[in-house]
C-alpha angles and dihedrals in degrees: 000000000000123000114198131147108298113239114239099257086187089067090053130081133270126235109214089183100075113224121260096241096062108096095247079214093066109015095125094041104220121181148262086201097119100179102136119254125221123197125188103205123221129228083245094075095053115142095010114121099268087233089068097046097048087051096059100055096048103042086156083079118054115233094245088056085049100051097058080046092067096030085059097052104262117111106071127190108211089338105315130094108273134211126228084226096062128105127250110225089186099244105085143103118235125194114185118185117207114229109193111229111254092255092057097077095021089107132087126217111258130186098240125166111249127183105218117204093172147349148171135152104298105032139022122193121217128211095202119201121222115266091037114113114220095215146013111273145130104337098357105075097150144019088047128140091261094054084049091055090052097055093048096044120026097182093071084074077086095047115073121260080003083286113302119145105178141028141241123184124258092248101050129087130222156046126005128155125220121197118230095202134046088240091058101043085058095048097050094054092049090064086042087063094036088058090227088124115108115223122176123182131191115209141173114224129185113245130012120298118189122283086262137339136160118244105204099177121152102229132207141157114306118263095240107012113059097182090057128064121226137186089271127188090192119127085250099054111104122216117273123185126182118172106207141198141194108235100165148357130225151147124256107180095339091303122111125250143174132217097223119198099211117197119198126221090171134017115232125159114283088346102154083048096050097042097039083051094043094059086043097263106112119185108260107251093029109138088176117053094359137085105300096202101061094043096119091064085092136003102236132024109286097252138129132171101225121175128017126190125178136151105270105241103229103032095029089214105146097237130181142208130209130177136183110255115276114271091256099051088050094054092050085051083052092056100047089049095251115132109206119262110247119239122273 
């Protein structure tokens, strides 16, 4: 781990389009901590909506959270149920009791194998191997990375989603943080939004890009198949933005390929492999975007999420993670005849 000066998130822009790759389920991370709220209100407040108010003085909870809150009953103003419309006149008590959505608490503990690069109290890092899920979903309802986090740490059945806050797929390899608190979960998607986290990803392409270049493509759904992204000009597609470097040449099966360091600005879903596909440099192994026939080179799509860096929430210290490519992935580079770049 790497302690250097934080950079001031609060100087930097922020992205009112979330990332992809942050769960929508859980992208304001709010909590399953249901220990009731009081709030004593301030003359100062007088004549603003009470759900504003309220939601002010609680940002860990998103509005819409809140809202339900008061339309179920549990938000009172000196004892009594309270409304979001009604107006604050500064004097009066206000208890909210926080209800978990239904898919909080919805996942079982499960012994799964992590690899943990590092971990304290308020955040663990994950270097995640290929073939392992992050979350339950269609078709994956168990041995994913969130079952394994619950088993390791009991205490993120009180976090949302056990306190993961982005996403990686299931095929690539490498770094993701989880936050351990509440606090923490909510700060790190904030800087998710904010774009002040530091991703880095190897991958192996087929051909020979430019030394470096910037693909700034806005990316959707793709026309006629729903389940795959595209570069996309329609009026849906969000921006999408990955900086790339050459970092080595090879030869895979006679056929020429590169080792790319690919640097995100935003998130979206499968964005390295869209944008490395888009400018004819599709990811080596990739059955999906990538030359399918050549599919067979590799068993999984060449990609590895390599280095992470992020303002720790409590010590605001700006830290990063590095680790050496998965097994798999080096022995690709070997026989390419590409020998891994050692860490700066």
């Amino acid at each position: 781990m790497i302690l250097t000066p934080p950079p001031n998130s609060a100087d930097l822009p922020f992205d009112p389009d979330f990332d992809d790759e942050i769960d929508p389920d859980f992208a304001s991370a709010e909590g399953a901590d249901r220990s009731p709220i009081t709030l004593a209100l301030s003359p100062e407040v007088c004549g603003q909506r009470l759900d504003k108010v309220v939601a002010a003085l609680v940002p860990q909870f998103s509005r819409s959270r809140i809202q339900l809150w008061f339309e179920g009953g549990h938000v009172t103003v000196d004892g009594k149920p309270a409304r979001g419309k009604d107006t604050a006149y500064g004097d009066e008590t206000v208890v909210i009791t926080p209800q978990a959505a239904p898919e909080d608490t919805a996942y079982t503990p499960e012994p799964v194998n992590l690899d943990i690069v590092y971990e304290d109290a308020d955040i663990m890092v994950i270097n995640k191997p290929a073939g392992l899920v992050v979350h339950p979903g269609a078709g994956n309802w168990s041995g994913t990375l969130l079952n394994g986090l619950l088993h390791h740490c009991p205490q993120l059945a009180n976090v949302p989603r056990a306190g993961i806050v982005h996403r990686l797929d299931k095929d690539t390899s490498g770094l993701m943080v989880v936050g351990k608190t509440l606090a923490a979960q909510t700060d790190l998607v904030r800087q998710l939004q904010a774009r002040t986290v530091k991703r880095e990803y190897f991958a192996l392409v087929w051909g020979t890009p430019h030394l470096s270049g910037t693909i700034d493509s806005p990316m959707g759904r793709h026309p006629r198949d729903r389940v795959k992204m595209a570069v996309s000009t329609s009026m849906n597609a969000k921006p999408a933005i990955t900086h790339y470097e050459r970092i080595a040449t090879g030869m895979l099966d006679r056929k020429p390929v590169s080792l790319v360091q690919c640097r995100l600005e935003t998130g979206r879903t499968h964005q390295i492999r869209v944008h490395m596909q888009s400018i004819g440099f599709g990811l080596v192994g990739d059955a999906v975007y990538g030359k399918t026939h050549l599919a067979s080179a590799f068993h999984r799509q060449a990609l590895q999420a390599r280095r992470l860096g992020l303002t720790h929430p409590s010590t605001g210290e700006h830290v990063e993670w590095v680790v050496p490519l998965a097994q798999d992935f080096a022995e690709l580079l070997a026989r390419a005849g590409i020998e891994e770049p050692e860490a700066i």
